[in-house]
N, C-alpha and C positions, 0 to 999 in steps of 0.2 A: 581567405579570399572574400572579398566584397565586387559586384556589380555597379557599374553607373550606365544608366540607359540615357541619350538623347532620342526622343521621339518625335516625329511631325517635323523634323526641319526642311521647312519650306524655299524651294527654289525655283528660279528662272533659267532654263539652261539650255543648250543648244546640241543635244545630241539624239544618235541617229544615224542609221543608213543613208537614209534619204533627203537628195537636195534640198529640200522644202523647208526639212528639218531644221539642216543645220540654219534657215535663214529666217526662219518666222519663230524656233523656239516652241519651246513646253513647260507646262508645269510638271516641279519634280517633288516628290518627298524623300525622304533619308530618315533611316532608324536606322542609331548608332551604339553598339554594347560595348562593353569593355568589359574584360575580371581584372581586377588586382588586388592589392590587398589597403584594405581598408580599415584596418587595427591604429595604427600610429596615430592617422586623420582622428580616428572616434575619441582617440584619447588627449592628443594635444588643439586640437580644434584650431587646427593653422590650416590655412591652403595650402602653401610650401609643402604639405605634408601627403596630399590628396591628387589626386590627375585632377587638373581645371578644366569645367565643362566648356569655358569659355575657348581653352585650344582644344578641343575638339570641334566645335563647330566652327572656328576657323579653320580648320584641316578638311573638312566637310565642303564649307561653301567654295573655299579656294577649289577644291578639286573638282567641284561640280560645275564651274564656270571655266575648265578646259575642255574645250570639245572634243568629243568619243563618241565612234560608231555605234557602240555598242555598252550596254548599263555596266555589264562584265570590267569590264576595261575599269571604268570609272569606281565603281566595289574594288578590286585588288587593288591602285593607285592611293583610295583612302585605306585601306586597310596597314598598305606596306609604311603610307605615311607613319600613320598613328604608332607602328611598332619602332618606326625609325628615331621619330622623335620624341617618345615620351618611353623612359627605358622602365617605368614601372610596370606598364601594362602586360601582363600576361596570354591574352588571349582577346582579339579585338572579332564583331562579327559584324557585318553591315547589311543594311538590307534599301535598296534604291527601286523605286515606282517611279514609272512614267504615266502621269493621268493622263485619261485620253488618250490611249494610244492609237495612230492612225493602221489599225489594223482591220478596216471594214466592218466593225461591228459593235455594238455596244457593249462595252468593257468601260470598266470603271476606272481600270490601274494595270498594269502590267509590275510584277515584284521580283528581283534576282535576290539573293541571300547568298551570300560568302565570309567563310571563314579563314583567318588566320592566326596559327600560337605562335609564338616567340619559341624559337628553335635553340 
């Protein structure tokens, strides 16, 4: 088994309980894990071979530019993607910040973490 992390991908995105939310928008970040296996990749040095980071952070951004109440929502949605569409992946984990959160107080970030294996 081999890891491939996306870190810091940076978004604009409109979720939220709150009307406000959904109309003026937030900065987000997304950290994105995966296990698979990464033997074949190391030894034929093809991408063919490898999960491309490139559809992952299109699974990422696409999902993060549908609006949801709640970060939860938006983690399981990437998560179910990622296992739907790339059958090599073993175990996907994500983890979604909202900076600034309008929670009354000086907070930097608000961070959910969810995991899903392939069943």
């Amino acid at each position: 088994m081999g890891v491939i992390k996306l870190k810091n991908i940076r978004t604009f995105s409109y979720h939220g309980c709150l009307i406000e939310e959904g109309k003026i928008g937030s900065d987000y970040t997304v950290d994105l894990k995966i296990k698979t296996n990464l033997q074949k990749s190391a030894e034929t040095d093809h991408l063919l071979d490898t999960v491309d980071y490139v559809h992952l952070n299109k699974i990422v951004t696409e999902e993060m530019a549908i609006r949801s109440h709640l970060l939860e929502h938006v983690a399981k949605r990437i998560n179910i993607r990622v296992l739907a569409e790339i059958e090599t992946v073993e175990k996907t984990t994500v983890w979604v910040s909202k900076v600034n959160p309008p929670i009354g107080g000086d907070v930097e970030s608000v961070t959910i973490k969810m995991t899903e294996i392939r069943k």
